[in-house]
C-alpha positions in Angstrom: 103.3 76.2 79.7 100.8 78.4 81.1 101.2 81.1 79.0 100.5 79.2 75.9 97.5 77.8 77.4 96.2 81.3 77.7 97.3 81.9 74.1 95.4 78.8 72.8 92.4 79.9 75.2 92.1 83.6 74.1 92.4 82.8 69.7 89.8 80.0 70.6 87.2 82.0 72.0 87.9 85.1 69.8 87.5 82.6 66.6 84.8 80.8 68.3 82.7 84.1 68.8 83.5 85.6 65.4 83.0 82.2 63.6 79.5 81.9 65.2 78.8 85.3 64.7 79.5 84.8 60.9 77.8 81.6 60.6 74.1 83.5 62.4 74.4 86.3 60.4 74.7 83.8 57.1 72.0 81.8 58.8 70.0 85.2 59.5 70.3 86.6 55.5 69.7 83.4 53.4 67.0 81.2 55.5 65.6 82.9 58.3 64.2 86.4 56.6 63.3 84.4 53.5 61.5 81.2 54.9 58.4 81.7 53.7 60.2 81.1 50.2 61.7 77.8 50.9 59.7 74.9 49.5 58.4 72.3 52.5 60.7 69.5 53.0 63.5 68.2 55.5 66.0 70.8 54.6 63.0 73.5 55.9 62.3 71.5 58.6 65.6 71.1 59.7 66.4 75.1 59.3 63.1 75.5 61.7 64.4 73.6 64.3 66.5 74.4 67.2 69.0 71.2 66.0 70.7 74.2 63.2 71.5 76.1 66.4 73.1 73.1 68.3 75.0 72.4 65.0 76.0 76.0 65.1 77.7 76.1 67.6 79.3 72.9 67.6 81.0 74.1 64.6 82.2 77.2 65.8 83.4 75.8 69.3 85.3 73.0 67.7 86.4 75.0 64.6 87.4 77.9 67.6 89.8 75.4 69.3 91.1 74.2 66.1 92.1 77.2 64.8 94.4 78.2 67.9 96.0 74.9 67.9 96.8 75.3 64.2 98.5 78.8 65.2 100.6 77.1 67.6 102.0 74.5 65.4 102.5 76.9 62.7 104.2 79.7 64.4 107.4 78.9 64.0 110.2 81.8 63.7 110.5 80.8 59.7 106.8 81.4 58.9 106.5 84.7 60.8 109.4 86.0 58.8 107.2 85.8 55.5 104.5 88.7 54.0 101.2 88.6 55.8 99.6 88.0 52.4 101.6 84.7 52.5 100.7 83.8 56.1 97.3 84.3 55.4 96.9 82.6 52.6 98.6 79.3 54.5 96.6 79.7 57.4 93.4 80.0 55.4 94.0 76.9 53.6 94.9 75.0 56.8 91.7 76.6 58.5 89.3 75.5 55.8 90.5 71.9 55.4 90.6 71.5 59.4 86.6 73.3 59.1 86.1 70.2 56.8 87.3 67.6 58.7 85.1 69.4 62.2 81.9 68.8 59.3 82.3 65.6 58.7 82.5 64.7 62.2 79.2 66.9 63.3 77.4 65.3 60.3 78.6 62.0 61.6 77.2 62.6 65.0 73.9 63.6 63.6 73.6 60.8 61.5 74.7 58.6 64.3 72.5 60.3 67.0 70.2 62.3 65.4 69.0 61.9 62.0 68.9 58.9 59.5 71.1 59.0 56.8 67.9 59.3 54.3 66.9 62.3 55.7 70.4 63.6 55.6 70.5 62.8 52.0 67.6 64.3 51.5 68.7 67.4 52.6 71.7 67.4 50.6 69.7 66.8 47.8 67.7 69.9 48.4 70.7 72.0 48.1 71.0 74.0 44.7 75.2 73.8 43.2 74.2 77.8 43.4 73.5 78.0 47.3 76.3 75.6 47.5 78.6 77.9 45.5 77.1 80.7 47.7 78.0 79.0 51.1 81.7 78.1 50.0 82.9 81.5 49.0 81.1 83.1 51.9 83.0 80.6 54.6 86.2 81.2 52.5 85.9 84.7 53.5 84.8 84.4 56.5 88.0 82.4 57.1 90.5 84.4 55.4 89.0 87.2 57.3 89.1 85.7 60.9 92.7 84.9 59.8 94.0 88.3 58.5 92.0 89.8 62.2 94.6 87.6 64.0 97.3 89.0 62.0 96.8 92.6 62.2 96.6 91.6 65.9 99.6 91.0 65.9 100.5 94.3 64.1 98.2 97.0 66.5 99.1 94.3 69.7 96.8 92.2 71.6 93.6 94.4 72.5 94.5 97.8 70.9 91.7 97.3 67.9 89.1 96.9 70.3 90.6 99.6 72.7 90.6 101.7 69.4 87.1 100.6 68.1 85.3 101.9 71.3 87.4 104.9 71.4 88.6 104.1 74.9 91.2 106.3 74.6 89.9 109.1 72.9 89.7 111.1 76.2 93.2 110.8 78.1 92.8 108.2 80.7 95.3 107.7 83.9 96.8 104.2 84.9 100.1 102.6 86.8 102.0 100.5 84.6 105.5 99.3 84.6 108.2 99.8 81.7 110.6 98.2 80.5 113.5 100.2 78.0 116.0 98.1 76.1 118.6 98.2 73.5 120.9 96.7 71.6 124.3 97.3 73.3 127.4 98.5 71.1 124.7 99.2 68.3 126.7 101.7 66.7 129.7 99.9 66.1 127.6 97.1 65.2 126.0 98.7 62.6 129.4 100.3 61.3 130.8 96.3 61.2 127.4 95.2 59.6 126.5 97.8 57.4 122.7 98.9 57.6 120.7 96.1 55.5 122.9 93.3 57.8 122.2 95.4 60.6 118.4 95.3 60.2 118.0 91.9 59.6 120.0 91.1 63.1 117.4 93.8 64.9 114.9 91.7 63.1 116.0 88.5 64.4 116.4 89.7 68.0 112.3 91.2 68.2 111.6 88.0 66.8 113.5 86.3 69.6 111.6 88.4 71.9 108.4 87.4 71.3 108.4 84.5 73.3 109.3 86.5 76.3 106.8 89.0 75.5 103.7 86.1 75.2 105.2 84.2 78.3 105.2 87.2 80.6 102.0 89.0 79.5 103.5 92.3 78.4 102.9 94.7 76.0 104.8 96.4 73.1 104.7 99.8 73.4 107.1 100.7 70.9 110.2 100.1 68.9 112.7 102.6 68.4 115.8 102.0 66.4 117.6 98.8 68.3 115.6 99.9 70.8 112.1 98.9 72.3 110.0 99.6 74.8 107.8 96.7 76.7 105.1 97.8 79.1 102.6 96.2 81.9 99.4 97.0 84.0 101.2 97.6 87.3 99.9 94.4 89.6 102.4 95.3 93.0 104.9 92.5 92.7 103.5 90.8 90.3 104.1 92.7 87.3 107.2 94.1 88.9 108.7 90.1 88.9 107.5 89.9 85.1 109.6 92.9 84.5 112.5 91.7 85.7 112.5 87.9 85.0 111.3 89.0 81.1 114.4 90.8 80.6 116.6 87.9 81.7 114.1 85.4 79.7 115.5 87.5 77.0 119.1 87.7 77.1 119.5 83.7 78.2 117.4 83.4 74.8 119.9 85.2 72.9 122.9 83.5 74.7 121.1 80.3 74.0 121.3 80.9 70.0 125.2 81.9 70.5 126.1 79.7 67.1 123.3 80.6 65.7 124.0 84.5 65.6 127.9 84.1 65.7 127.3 82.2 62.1 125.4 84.5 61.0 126.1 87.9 61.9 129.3 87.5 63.3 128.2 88.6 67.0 126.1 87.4 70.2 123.5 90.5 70.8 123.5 92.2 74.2 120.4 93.9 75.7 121.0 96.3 78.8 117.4 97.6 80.4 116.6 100.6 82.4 112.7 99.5 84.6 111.0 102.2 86.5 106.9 102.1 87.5 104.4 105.1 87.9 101.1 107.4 86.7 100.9 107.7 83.0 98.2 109.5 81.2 97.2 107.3 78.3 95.6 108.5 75.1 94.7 108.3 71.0 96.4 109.9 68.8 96.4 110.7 65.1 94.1 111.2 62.6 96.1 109.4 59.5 97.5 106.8 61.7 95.9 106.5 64.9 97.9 105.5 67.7 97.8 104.6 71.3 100.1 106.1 73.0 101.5 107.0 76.8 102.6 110.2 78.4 104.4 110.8 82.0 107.5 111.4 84.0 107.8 107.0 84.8 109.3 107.2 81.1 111.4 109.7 81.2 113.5 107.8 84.2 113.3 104.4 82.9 115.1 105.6 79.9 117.6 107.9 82.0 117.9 104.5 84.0 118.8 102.8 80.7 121.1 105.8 79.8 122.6 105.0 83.1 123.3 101.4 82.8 124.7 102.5 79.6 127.7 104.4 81.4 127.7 102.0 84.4 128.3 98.9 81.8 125.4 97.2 83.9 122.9 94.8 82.9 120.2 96.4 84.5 119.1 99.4 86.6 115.7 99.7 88.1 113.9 101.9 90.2 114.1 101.8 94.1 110.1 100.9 93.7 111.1 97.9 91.6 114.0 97.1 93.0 112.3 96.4 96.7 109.4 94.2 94.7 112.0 92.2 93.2 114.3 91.9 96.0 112.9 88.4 97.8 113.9 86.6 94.3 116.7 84.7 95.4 118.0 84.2 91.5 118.9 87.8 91.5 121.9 89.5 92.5 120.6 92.9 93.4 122.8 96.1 94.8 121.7 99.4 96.0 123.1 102.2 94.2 121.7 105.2 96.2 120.2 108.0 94.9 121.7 108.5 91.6 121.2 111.8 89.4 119.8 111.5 86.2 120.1 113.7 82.9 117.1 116.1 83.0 115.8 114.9 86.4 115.5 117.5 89.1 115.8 115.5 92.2 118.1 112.1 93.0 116.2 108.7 91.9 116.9 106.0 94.2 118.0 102.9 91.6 119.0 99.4 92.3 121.3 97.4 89.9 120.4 93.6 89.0 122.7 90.9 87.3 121.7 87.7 87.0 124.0 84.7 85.4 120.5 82.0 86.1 118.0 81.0 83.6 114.6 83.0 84.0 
């Protein structure tokens, strides 16, 4: 799928880039600066050449790849459920052995293409067990540490550390973006049935559920709330207005897909209703103890009266009239006009479309 293709491409140039970036700096502090202290022989020769920067970058263009297909195979819904620490510490070993294996196939093509095997030996030889020592705990934190910068990915959301880094936020800045409210309907009875540690393990299950939705149609997690979240996207015209839509009925075919699954475990098949709407939004950094990007203006105020809406309605979904017209020429969907409806706290009539759909996304 195209979406994990961009997955796979984006962890393989960040680790790629970071891995590089380690190994020159490494390459920077114990060789270059100190040179004039190495003793003549093929290991300084082969340090003084350009053939340590073509092995560089082998290394970390192979090792880059690697890595991503590693997360693939390894995200699976039981492993994300574990502590970070133990994620980390998985991945880390995984990421080291497959760094091994990339080693042993650069040193093969070198010996094969490049240099003899006696001058590879010789090079060996050269090494001290205490630069050897010094190399393997350096690259086992470097590793761990490209790892655990995936993971709190995952924690701040794609892009926010840079965005917070730069302080591109610092100063409020405007943009159009769509948003997507849902929750869980019937939550309150549900929770009564469940009791509270029961019920948060079903909200867990269901936001895990959702991140395949969330990767496959590029949004963004703005926040959760309770049993509800809050999904977001750079508005694109009818691009991001589609993604919108479709993600929310990716999402409940997902859940109605694991029927058994939840029925045998909690007892229950969860039900999302969403409210959409797209507009201005002032976006800005917040925080000084825990910083936060976060979003201000009127487009969330009426998708969440939209969601309030659907709630009394018993629809699936309710979108703006702006949506609703993007979304309109997908033939999957069964869209009515609702006219202008009045919603809680807004002044003036929203126009709002309602949208069922009994198809797979």
């Amino acid at each position: 799928m195209k979406w994990k293709t961009r997955l796979v491409l984006h962890e393989s140039v960040f680790t790629a880039l970071v891995f590089t970036s380690a190994a020159y700096s490494y390459y920077f502090f114990s060789f270059w600066g100190m040179q004039d202290q190495y003793n003549a022989g093929p290991l300084r020769n082969y340090l003084t050449s350009n053939l340590v920067h073509v092995e560089l970058l082998m290394v970390g263009i192979l090792f880059g790849l690697l890595i991503a297909i590693i997360n693939r195979i390894t995200d699976t819904p039981r492993l994300r459920k574990r502590p970070v620490i133990m994620i980390v510490m998985y991945r880390t070993l995984l990421y080291l052995f497959s760094l091994g294996i990339i080693t042993i196939m650069v040193l093969l093509v070198f010996i094969l293409f490049i240099y003899p095997w006696e001058m590879m030996r010789d090079m060996f030889s050269a090494l001290t067990p205490r630069y050897a020592l010094s190399f393997a705990v350096w690259l086992i934190l470097v590793v761990a540490g490209i790892n655990l910068s995936l993971e709190i990915q995952r924690v701040v959301g794609p892009g926010n550390i840079w965005r917070l880094l730069i302080g591109k936020y610092r100063q409020a800045n405007e943009e159009n973006r769509v948003f997507l409210f849902m929750d869980l309907k019937g939550s309150t009875t549900i929770a009564e049935e469940l009791g509270h540690k029961k019920y948060s393990e079903l909200i867990q299950e269901c936001y895990h559920d959702l991140t395949q939705v969330v990767l496959r149609f590029e949004s963004e997690i703005y926040q959760y709330v309770g049993d509800e979240v809050v999904m977001s996207w750079s508005f694109e015209k009818n691009i991001s207005a589609y993604k919108s839509v479709l993600s929310f009925f990716a999402y409940r075919n997902i859940l109605n897909q694991k029927e058994e699954e939840y029925k045998a475990r909690f007892g229950i098949v969860p039900e999302f209703r969403g409210g959409i709407d797209v507009g201005a939004v002032s976006i800005i950094e917040v925080g000084d103890v825990k910083r936060e990007i976060v979003y201000h203006g009127n487009v969330l105020n009426t998708a969440a009266r939209l969601l309030e809406l659907c709630k009394s309605r018993e629809e699936q979904l309710i979108v703006s009239k702006t949506i609703g017209e993007y979304a309109i020429q997908h033939k999957s969907l069964e869209i009515n006009w609702l006219d202008e409806v009045s919603l809680r706290g807004k002044k003036t009539n929203v126009g709002a479309y309602s949208i069922q759909s009994d198809n797979d996304a």
